[in-house]
Each structure stands twice: as structure tokens, then as C-alpha cells.
C-alpha positions as CSV (number, residue, x, y, z in Angstrom):
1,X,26.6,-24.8,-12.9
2,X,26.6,-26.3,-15.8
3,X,28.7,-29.0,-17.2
4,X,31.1,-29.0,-20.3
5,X,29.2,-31.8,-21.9
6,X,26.7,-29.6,-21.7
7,X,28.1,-26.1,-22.8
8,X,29.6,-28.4,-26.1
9,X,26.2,-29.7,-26.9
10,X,24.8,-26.2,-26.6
11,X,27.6,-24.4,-28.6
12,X,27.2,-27.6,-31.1
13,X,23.8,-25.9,-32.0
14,X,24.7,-22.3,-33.1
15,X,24.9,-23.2,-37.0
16,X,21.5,-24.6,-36.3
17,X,19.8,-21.4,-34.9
18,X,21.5,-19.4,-36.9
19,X,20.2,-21.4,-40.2
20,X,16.5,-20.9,-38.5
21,X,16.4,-17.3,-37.7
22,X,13.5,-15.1,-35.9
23,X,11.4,-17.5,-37.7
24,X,12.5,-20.3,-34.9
25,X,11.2,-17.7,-32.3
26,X,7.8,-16.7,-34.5
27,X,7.2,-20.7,-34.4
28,X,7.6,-20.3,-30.5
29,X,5.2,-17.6,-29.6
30,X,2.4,-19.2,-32.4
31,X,2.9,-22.1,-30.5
32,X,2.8,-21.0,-27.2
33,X,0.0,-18.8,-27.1
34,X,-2.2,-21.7,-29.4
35,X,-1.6,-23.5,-26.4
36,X,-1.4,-21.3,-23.4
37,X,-4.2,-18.1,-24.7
38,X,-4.0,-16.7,-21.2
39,X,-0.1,-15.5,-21.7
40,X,-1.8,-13.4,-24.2
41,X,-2.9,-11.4,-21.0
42,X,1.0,-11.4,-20.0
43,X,2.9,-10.5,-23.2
44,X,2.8,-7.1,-25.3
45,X,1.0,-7.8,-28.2
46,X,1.7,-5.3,-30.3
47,X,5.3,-6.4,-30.9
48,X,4.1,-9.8,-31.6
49,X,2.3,-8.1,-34.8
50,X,5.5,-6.1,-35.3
51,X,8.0,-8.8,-35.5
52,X,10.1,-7.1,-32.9
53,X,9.8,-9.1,-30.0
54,X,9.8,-12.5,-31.7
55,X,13.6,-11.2,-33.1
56,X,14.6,-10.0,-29.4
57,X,14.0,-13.5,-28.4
58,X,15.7,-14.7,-31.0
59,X,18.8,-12.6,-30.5
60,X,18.7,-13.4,-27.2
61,X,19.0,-17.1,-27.2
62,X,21.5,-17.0,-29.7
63,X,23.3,-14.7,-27.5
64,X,23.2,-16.9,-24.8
65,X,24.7,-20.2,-26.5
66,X,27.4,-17.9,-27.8
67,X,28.4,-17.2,-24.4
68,X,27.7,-20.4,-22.5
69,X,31.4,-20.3,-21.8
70,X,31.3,-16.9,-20.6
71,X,28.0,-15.8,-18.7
72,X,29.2,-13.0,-17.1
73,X,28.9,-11.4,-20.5
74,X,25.7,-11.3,-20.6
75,X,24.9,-9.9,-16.9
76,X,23.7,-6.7,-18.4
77,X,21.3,-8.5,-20.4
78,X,19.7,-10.6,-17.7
79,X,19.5,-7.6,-15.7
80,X,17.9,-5.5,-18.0
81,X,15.5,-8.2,-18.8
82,X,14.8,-9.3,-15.1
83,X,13.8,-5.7,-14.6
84,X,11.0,-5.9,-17.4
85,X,9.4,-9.1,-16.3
86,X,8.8,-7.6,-13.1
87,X,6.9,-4.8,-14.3
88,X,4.7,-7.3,-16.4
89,X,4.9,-9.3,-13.0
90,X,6.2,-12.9,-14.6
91,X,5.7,-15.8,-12.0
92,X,8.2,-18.4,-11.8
93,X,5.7,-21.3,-13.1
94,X,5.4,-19.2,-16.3
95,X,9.3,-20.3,-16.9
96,X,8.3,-24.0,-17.1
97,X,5.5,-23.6,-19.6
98,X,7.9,-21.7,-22.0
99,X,10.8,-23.6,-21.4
100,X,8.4,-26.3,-22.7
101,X,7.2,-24.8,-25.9
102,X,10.8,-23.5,-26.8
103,X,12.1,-27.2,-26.5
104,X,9.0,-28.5,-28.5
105,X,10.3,-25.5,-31.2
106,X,13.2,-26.9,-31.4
107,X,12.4,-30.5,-31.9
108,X,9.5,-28.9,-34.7
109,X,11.6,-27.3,-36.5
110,X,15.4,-28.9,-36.1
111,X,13.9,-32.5,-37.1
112,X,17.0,-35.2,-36.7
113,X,19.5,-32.7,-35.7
114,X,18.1,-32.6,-32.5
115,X,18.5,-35.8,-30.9
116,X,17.3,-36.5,-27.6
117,X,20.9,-35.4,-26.3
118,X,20.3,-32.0,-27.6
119,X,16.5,-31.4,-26.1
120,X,18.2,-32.5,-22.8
121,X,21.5,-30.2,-22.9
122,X,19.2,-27.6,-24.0
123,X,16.5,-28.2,-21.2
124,X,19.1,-28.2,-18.4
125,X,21.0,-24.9,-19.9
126,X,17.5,-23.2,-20.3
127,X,16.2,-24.3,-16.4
128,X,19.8,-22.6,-15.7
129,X,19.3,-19.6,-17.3
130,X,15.5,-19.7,-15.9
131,X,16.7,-20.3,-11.7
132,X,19.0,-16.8,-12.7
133,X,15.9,-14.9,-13.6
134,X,14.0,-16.5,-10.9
135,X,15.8,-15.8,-8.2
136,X,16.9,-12.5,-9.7
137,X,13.0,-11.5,-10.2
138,X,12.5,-12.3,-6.8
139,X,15.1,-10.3,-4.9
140,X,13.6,-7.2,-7.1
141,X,9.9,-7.8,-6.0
142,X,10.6,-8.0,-2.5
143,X,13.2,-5.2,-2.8
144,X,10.4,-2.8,-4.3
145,X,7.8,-3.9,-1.6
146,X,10.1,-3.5,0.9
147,X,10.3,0.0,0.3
148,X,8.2,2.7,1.8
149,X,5.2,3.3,-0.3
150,X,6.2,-0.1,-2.3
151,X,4.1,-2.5,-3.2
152,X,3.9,-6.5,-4.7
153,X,1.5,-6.8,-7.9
154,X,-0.8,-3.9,-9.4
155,X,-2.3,-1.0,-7.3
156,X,-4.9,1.1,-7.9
157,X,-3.9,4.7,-9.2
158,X,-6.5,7.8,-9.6
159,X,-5.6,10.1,-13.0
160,X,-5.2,13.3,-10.4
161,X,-4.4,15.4,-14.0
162,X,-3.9,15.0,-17.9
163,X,-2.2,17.4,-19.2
164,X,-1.0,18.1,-23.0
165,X,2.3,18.9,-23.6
166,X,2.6,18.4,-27.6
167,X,0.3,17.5,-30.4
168,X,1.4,14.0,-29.9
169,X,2.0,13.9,-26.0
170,X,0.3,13.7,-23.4
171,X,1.2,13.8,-19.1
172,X,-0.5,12.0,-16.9
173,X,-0.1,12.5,-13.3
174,X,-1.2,9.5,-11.0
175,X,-2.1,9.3,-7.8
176,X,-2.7,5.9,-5.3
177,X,-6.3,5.5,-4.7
178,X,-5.3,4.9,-1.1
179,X,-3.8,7.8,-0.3
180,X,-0.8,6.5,0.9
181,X,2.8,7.2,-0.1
182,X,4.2,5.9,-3.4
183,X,8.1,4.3,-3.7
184,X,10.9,6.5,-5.0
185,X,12.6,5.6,-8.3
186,X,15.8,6.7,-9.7
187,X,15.3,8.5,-12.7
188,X,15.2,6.8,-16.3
189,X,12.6,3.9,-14.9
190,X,9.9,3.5,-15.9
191,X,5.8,2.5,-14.6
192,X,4.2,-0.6,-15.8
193,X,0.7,0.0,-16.7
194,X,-1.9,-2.7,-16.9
195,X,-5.3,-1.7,-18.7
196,X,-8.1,-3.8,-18.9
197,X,-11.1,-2.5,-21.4
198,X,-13.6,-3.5,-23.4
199,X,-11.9,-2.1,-26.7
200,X,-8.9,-4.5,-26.0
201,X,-8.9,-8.3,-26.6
202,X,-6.5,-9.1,-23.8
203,X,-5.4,-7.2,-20.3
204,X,-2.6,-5.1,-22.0
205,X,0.7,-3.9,-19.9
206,X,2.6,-1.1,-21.4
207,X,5.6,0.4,-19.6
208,X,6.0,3.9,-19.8
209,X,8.9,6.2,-18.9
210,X,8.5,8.3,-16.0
211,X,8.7,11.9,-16.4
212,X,9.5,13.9,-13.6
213,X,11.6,13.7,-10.1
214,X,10.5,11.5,-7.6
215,X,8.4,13.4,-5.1
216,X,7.0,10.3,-2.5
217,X,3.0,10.9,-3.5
218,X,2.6,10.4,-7.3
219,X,3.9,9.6,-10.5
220,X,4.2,11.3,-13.7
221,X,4.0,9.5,-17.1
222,X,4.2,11.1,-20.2
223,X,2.3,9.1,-23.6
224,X,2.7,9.8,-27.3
225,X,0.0,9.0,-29.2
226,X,0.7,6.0,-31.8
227,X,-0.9,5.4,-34.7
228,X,-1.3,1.9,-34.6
229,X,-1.2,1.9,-30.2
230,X,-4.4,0.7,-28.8
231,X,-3.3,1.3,-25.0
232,X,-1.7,4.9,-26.2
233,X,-5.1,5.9,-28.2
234,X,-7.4,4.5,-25.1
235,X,-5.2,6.7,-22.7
236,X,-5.2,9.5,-25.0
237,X,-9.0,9.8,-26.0
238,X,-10.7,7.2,-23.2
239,X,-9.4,8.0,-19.6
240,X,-9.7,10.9,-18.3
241,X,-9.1,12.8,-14.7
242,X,-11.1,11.0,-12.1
243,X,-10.4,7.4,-14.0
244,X,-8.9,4.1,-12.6
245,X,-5.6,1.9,-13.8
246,X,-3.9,-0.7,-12.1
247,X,0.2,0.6,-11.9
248,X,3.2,-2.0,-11.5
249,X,6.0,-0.7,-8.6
250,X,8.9,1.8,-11.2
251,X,11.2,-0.5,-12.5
252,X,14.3,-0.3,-15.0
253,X,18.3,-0.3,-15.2
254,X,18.0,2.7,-17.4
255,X,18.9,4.7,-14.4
256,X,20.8,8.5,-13.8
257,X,24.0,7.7,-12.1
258,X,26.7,10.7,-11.6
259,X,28.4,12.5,-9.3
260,X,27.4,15.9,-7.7
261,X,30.1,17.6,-9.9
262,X,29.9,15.6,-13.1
263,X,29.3,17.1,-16.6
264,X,25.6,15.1,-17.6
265,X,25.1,15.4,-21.1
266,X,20.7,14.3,-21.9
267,X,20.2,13.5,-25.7
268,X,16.2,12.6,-26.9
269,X,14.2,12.1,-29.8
270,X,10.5,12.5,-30.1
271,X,9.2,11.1,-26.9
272,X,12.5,9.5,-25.8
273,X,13.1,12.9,-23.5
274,X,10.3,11.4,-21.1
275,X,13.3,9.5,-19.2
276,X,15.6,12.6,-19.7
277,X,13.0,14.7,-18.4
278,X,13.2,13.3,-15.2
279,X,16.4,12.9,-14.9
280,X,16.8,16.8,-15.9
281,X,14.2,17.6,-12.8
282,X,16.4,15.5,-10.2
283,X,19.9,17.0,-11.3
284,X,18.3,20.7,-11.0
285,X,16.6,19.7,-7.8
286,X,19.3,18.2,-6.0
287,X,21.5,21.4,-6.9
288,X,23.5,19.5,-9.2
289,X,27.1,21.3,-9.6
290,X,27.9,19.9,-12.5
291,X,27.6,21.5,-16.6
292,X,24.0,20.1,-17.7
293,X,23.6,19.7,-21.4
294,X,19.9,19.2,-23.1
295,X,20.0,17.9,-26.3
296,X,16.3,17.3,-28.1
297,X,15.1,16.6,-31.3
298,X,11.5,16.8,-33.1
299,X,9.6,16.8,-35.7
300,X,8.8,20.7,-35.2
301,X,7.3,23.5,-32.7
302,X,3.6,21.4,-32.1
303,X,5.8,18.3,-31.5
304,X,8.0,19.8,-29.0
305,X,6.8,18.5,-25.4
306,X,7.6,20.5,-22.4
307,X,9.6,23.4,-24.7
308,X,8.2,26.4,-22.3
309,X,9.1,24.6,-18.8
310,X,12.6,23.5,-20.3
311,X,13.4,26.7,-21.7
312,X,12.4,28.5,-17.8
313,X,14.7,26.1,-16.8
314,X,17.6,26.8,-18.7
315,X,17.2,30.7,-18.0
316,X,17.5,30.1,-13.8
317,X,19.8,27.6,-14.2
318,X,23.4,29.2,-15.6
319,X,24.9,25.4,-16.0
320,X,21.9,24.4,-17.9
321,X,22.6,24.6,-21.5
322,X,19.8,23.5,-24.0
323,X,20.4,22.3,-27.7
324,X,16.9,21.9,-30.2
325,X,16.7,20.9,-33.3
326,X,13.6,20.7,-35.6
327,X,13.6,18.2,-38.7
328,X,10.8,20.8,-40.6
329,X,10.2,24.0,-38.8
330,X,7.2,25.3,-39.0
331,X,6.2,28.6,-40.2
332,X,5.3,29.8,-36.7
333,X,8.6,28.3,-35.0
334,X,11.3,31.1,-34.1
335,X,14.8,30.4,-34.7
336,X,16.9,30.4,-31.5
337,X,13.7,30.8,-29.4
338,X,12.0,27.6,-29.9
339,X,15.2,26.1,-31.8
340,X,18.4,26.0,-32.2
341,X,18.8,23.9,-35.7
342,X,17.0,22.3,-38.1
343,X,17.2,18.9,-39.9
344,X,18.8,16.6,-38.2
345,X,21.0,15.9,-34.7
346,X,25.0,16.8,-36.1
347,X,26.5,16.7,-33.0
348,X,29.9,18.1,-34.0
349,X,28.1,21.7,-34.2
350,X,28.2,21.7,-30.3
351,X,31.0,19.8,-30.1
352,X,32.3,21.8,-27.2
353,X,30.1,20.0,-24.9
354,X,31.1,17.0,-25.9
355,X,33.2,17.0,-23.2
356,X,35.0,13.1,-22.5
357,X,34.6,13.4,-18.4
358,X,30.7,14.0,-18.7
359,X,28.0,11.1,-18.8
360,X,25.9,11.2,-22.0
361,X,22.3,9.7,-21.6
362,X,20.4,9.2,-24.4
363,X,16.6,7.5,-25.9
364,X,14.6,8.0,-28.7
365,X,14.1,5.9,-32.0
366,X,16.5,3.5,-32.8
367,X,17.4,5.1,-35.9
368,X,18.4,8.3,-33.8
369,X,20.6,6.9,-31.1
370,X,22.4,4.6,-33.7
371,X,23.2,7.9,-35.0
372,X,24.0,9.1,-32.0
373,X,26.5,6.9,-30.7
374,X,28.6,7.1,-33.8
375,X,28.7,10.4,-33.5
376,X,29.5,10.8,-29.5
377,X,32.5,7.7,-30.6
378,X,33.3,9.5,-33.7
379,X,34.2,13.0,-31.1
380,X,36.3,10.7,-29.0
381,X,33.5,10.1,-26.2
382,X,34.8,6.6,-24.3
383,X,32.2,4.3,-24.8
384,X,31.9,3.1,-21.5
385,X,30.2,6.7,-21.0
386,X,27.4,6.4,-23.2
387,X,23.9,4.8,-21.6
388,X,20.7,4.3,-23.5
389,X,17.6,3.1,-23.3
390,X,15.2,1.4,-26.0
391,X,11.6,1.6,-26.0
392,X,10.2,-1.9,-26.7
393,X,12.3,-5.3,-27.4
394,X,15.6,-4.4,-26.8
395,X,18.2,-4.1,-29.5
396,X,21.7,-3.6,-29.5
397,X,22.9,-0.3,-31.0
């Protein structure tokens, strides 16, 4: 544990990181990967150009000297995060090299406020923080190979199908190229997939929602196409059935967690119903007794993935109520066929399934589940009902 010395020291420093921003963390991954290039083959790229993981960090050590009093706090954090450094499959020597470029950042850019007492409270809070993930890491990989079908590191999966299920989305179902059974997940994680390719400067690992039940002998993963996404585009235009990718064990806290009989209440955006998807197909296949409520939004009809196999559900399924709304309806999209509403999400409009009892799941843009969970607070849903999951660095809602 550590001391109180300590813990003041730390605390000592919050007017310091809060005076240096993001831009202490921006300093910290310029200088780590000026030094270490090969991380560049560990860490997602694409929000370093974004600015989006440099201000997780950011958020997250600020976070943690705010609560060096009260760890516990912050158990939800570590887990979540332990649960994404395992599907990018972080080694425990890694913690040593950015534990020293974070306390060279500091020294850089706090000058004589940070004495030699302060690089040392920080550097034992931070190899305390580090042991947690460590040993937390660890008990997840061996958990996940200890499974049947599981695995340690990447394994080698055959694209069995592609399969488009909206102008911007596209399935993939994956196969092991040894045959042998794959590990069950609990719906909401997600696959870690690691492409190497001569289009991409670096190995690049991008973790993708998977989008159907578990089933013991593949995996379903379901991509929108991104403008600016490299991996997305390759997988999109490049890969096709027959192809090759290396897949890290399902991982995530994300996860569907409710009782045979109670109300589950899915909510997406865009592509965030990939994780509701799944968790959808595990409720109806396990006969779940329960009132199911499908909430989506889009952009309109040719942005709508998996409308036709949704809507079959909801007609054999009498518990199975679906809610759609379109932001600009096309032409060609029918009104209570295709959708419900247009513009966007107002939950109050099915307010009666807004019921207090029921668990309310929910992913898509930021934006949307901000939204989202002012609205579910705003009809008197308890908070400690409401589960999300963000796409990227993670940010509080």
C-alpha cells in the first residue's frame, strides 16, 4: 500500500496537472514513441491523430491522484481498462518503459515544481497503480486460455463469410484456421483484431464489438466503414472470404447481465447496436421471459444494419418490441415498416417502456448516449441501471 507521505505528495500535485492539461499527456506519447517506435505497433494510432486518447490518459491520471485516498473508486476504471490491454496483449515490461517517459513528462514540463520528492512519490504511486493492472492482466489471460477453445496471444482466423448489412456495414464471420473450438463470450465484448499490411505503417489492433450469440465455432464481427479508418477501409475493400487475420481471445466489461425474467431495455446508434445485437440473439435464444425493448437509431433506410432479421424477430417474438428512428428518411423508407420516427431519439414518446425494474443497455456516439442518459434519468430510470459502452478512449458520460 501506499503511504500517506506519499498520497500528500501526490494530491500536492493536482493544481499542477490540472494547469498542464491533455497537453501533459500529448508531450508523453511524442515522447514515448520518439523513443520507443515499436509501441507504435502496440497503440491505436488513429486516436493519437484524434486527440482522444492523449485526453483519456489525461483524465485518467488526474483521476487517479484525485482518489489516491479512495482507490476503490476507481475499480471500475481499472477493470475496464485491464480488459482493453489484454486485447492489445500489453506485457508487463511495457509498464516500466511508460512509467519512465510519464515521469521524464513530468520533470519536462513541471520544471522546479517537481523536486526530486515529487518524481519519487509519483514513481512509487505509478509502480502501484502498474502491479494492479499487472496482476489484474494476468489473471484475465490465463482465465481466457483456460477456457475451452481459449487461447494466449493472436490466432489465426479464416474470413468463412462477408456479408453487407448497410451501406456503411459490413459482418464478418470468422472462423479458426485450426478447426478447433473457439471460447464463449458474454455478450457486449468485443474481438481484438491485429492486421498487419503493406498499406499500414505499423501492425494495427482494432477492437470490434461482436455481433451475434456465442455459438462455440466462430465469431461474428460487424465493421462500419470510416472515412478516415485505415483498418475499417482495408477490411471493407481488401479482405475478402478465404483471407487471413490474427484475432485476440473476446474481451470487455461491457457485458449483458439480467435475470431470466427481467425487463432488458437495448438502445444504439449507428453502429453501436453491434454489441446490442448480440446481446438481442442471446436473450431470444436462451428463451428469455422477460419484456425486450429494441431501441435503434440511424441516419436512414440504407444505413439501417440488420433491419429485415430484426424486424423477423420482433414478429415471432411477442415480448420483443422494436423502436426505429431515422434522422432523414429517405424517399423509399416506409413509415412504421422500416421506422417508427424520424429525427432524433425522444425517449418520452415510448415512455411506457421505460419501465424502472428493467436494465437499459446502450452504445453509439457519444453525443447520442449523453443524450440518452439524461433522458432515461430525466423519466426516473435509477442510475445504477443504466450500462454503456464507448467505442474508443473511454469517456465519462
Amino acid at each position: 500500500m501506499l503511504d500517506q507521505h506519499t498520497k500528500e505528495i501526490i494530491k500536492s500535485t493536482i493544481p499542477l496537472l490540472e494547469s498542464a492539461g491533455p497537453a501533459l499527456t500529448q508531450h508523453f506519447y511524442q515522447r514515448m514513441f520518439a523513443h520507443n517506435p515499436e509501441l507504435k505497433d502496440v497503440f491505436n494510432l488513429a486516436h493519437q491523430h484524434t486527440g482522444g486518447q492523449p485526453v483519456a490518459l489525461f483524465n485518467a491520471v488526474a483521476a487517479y491522484a484525485k482518489n489516491i485516498d479512495n482507490l476503490e473508486a476507481l475499480g471500475a476504471a481499472v477493470e475496464r481498462i485491464a480488459h482493453k490491454h489484454t486485447g492489445f496483449l500489453i506485457k508487463p515490461e511495457q509498464y516500466s518503459i511508460v512509467g519512465g517517459h510519464l515521469l521524464a513528462t513530468l520533470k519536462e514540463l513541471g520544471g522546479d515544481a517537481v523536486t526530486d520528492e515529487v518524481l519519487t512519490a509519483w514513481g512509487k504511486a505509478y509502480g502501484f497503480l502498474a502491479d494492479i493492472f499487472i496482476n489484474r492482466e494476468a489473471q484475465l489471460y490465463q482465465q481466457t486460455a483456460a477456457k475451452k477453445g481459449g487461447w494466449e496471444g493472436t490466432r489465426r482466423f479464416v474470413i468463412k463469410a462477408k456479408r453487407k448489412e448497410s451501406s456503411v456495414i459490413t459482418s464478418f464471420i470468422l472462423v479458426p484456421e485450426d478447426g478447433l473450438p473457439v471460447a464463449d463470450f458474454i455478450p457486449g465484448q468485443y474481438l481484438s483484431v491485429s492486421i498487419t499490411n503493406n498499406q499500414l505503417a505499423h501492425k494495427e489492433t482494432r477492437q470490434y464489438s461482436l455481433s451475434d450469440a456465442p455459438n462455440g465455432c466462430s465469431y461474428r464481427i460487424s465493421v462500419k466503414r470510416e472515412s478516415e479508418g485505415k483498418v475499417s477501409n482495408l477490411l471493407h475493400d481488401y479482405y475478402q472470404e478465404g483471407d487471413v487475420i490474427d484475432v485476440v481471445a473476446p474481451a470487455g466489461d461491457f457485458v449483458l447481465n439480467a435475470s431470466n425474467d427481467t425487463p432488458v431495455v437495448l438502445l444504439s446508434a449507428g453502429v453501436g447496436l453491434t454489441p446490442m445485437k448480440s446481446m438481442l440473439n442471446q436473450l431470444l435464444l436462451k428463451s428469455h421471459s422477460g419484456n425486450i425493448t429494441w431501441v435503434h437509431a440511424c441516419e436512414d433506410g440504407e444505413q439501417h444494419a440488420f433491419k429485415v432479421c430484426t424486424s423477423d424477430q420482433v414478429a415471432k417474438n411477442t415480448h420483443l418490441d422494436r423502436y426505429v428512428w431515422y434522422r432523414k428518411p429517405l424517399a423509399t423508407d416506409l413509415p412504421a415498416e422500416d421506422y417508427d420516427f424520424d429525427g432524433t431519439v425522444e425517449l418520452e414518446k415510448i415512455a411506457g417502456r421505460m419501465v424502472s425494474n428493467a436494465r437499459y443497455y446502450f452504445c453509439g456516439p457519444i453525443g447520442f448516449m449523453k443524450v440518452v442518459k439524461q433522458q432515461l434519468l430525466a423519466l426516473n430510470v435509477p442510475e445504477d441501471q443504466l450500462h454503456y459502452e464507448v467505442f474508443g478512449p473511454h469517456s465519462d458520460l
